[in-house]
N, C-alpha and C positions, 0 to 999 in steps of 0.2 A: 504493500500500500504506500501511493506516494506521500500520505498525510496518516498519523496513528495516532490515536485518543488511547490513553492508559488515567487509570486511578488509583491513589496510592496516596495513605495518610492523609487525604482529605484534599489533595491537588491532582487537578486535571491536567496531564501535560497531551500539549499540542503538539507533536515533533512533524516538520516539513522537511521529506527527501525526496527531492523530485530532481534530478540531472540534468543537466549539468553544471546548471547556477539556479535550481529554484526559483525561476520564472515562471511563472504559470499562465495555463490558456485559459479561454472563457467559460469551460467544463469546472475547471479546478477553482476558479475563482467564486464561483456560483455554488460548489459544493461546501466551501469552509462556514458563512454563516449558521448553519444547522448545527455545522458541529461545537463549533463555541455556545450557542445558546440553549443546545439539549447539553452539555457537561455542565455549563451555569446551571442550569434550572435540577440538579443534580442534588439532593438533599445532603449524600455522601461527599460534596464538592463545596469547598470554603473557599479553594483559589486557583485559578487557570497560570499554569503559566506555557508560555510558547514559545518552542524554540527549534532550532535546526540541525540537520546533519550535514556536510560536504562543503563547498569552499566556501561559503556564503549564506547569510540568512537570508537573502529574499533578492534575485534580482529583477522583482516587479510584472509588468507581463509580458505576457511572452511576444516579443517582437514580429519574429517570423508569423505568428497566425495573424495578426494585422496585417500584414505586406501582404500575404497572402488570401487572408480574407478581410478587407476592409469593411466588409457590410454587417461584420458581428462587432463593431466599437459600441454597439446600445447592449449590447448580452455583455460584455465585457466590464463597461462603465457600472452597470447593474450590479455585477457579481463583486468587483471594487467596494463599493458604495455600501453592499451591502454586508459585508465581511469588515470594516471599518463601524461600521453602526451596529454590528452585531458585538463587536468587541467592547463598544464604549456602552452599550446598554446591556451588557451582561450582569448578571445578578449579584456575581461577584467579583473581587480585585481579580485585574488582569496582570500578570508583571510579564513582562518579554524579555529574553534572552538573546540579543542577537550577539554575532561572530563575522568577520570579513566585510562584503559590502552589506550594505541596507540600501537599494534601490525603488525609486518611483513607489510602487505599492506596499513593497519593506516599508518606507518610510509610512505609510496609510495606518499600516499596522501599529507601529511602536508609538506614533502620534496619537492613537485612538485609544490606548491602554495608559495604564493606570500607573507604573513601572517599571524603570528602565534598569536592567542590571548587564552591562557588554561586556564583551572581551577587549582588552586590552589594543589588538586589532581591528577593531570593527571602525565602518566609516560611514558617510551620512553621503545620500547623494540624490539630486531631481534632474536628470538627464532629459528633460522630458523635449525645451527648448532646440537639443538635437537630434530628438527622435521623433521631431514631428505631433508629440503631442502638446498635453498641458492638465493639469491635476497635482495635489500631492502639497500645495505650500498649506491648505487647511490644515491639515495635521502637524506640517514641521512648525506653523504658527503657534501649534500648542505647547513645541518643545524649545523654540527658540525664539529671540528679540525679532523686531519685524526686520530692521537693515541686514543683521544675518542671514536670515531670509531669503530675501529680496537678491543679496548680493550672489547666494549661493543658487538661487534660481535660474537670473540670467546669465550667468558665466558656466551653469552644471558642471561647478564645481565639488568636490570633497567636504568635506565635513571630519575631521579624525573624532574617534571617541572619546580622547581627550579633552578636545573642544568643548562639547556637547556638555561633555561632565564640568566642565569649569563656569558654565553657561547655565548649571542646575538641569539640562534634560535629562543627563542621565547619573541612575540614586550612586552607582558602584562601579568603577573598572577590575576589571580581573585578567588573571592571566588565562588564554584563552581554552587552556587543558584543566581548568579550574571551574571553568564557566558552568556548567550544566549542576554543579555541586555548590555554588556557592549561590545559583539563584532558588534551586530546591529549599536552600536553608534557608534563604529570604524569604520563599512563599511559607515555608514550615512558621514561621512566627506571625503570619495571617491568618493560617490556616488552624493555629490553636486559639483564633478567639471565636466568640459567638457569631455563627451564622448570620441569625437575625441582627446583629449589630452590623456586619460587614454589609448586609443587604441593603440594611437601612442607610448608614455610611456612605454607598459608593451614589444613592438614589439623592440623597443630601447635597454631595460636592459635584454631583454632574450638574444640577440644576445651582449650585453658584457661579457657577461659571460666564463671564461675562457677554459671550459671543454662543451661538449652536455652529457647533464645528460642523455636523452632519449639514448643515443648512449650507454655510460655506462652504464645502465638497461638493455636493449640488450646483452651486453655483459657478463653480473651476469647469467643472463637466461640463458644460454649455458651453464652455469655449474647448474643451478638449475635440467636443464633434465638429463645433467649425474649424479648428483647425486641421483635424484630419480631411475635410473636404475641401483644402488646397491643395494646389497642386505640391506646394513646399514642404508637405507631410509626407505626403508619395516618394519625393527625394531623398527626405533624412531616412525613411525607411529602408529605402533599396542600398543608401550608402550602408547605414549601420548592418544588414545582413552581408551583402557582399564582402563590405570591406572590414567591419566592426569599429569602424571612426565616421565623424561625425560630416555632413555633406559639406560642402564650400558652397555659400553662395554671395 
């Protein structure tokens, strides 16, 4: 299974192995909401956490089936949108665990949850400017200043997890053979308090929140569709398959 749901001491781990950077298509992306929200609604589940195996936690979706099928960007943005909203209205804390990149929809994820615990390794990134799309600054907004942002948007550039950590997005760096053990222990001290308090708690700080991030997701996505219906999306698409760098124009 490219995606496995286990239970264990009261935490749901979400582990994503999909080859060969964990990118996902519009099946995979459309599949993951159900399975955060039936582990949430889990009576035996106090705390979700997700995390990855192979070089990288997430590099967003899958490029090649956009180039090659451009007419499913509404099945895509859908299963995006929904796998983000399904993370931030889960019943209980979310913590994520990334390693290596965190790409475009990577980033949807870790912005939507509740905390960050990375490897030592791991790097923040919205490519999206030279792949022809657009989405993904609503969530980095929730982990970073807006000029950060903004700067790391239109240059797609990096992000280190250092950074991020120094910046308050993310709670803990670790070494990256450590990782999967030292966020278990993070979720472990969630996961022994009261259910009903963590339910109530997460239902609490998602509604003080100043902005509805899901609203502004939504909002990005409208321009995501107009911009894959340039011609300029078409281009950055076929260079980044072809060549894996970004088009010149």
């Amino acid at each position: 299974m490219p995606i496995t749901v286990s239970v264990n001491e009261r935490i749901a781990e979400i582990i994503f192995d999909v080859p060969p950077v964990n990118a996902f298509d519009s099946t995979t992306w459309n599949s993951i909401p159900a399975l955060i929200s039936e582990a949430a609604r889990r009576e035996d589940v106090h705390c979700i956490l997700i995390r990855a195996e192979g070089r990288g936690f997430c590099g967003g979706v899958d490029i090649k089936e956009m180039q090659k099928h451009p007419e499913r960007i509404t099945l895509l943005n859908r299963g995006n949108y929904l796998t983000f909203k399904a993370i931030r209205d889960a019943e209980v804390p979310v913590v994520v665990a990334p390693h290596g990149f965190i790409i475009g929809g990577g980033i949807g994820i870790c912005g939507a949850a509740d905390t960050i615990i990375a490897a030592e390794d791991a790097w923040f990134s919205l490519p999206e400017v030279d792949r022809g799309a657009m989405g993904g600054a609503s969530h980095l907004s929730r982990m970073l200043p807006l000029h950060k942002v903004r700067a790391a948007f239109f240059t797609g550039g990096q992000i280190p997890a250092s950074e991020a950590w120094r910046l308050g997005a993310v709670e803990k760096l670790v070494p990256k053979d450590q990782l999967a053990a030292e966020a278990r222990a993070f979720c472990a001290v969630i996961a022994a308090k009261s259910r009903k308090a963590l339910v109530i708690a997460k239902e609490a700080l998602n509604g003080l929140e100043p902005r509805d991030v899901d609203h502004g997701y939504r909002w990005e996505q409208g321009f995501t569709l107009e911009m894959y219906m340039h011609a300029d999306s078409q281009k950055a698409r076929d260079a980044f398959v072809e060549t894996g760098k970004a088009a010149e124009f």
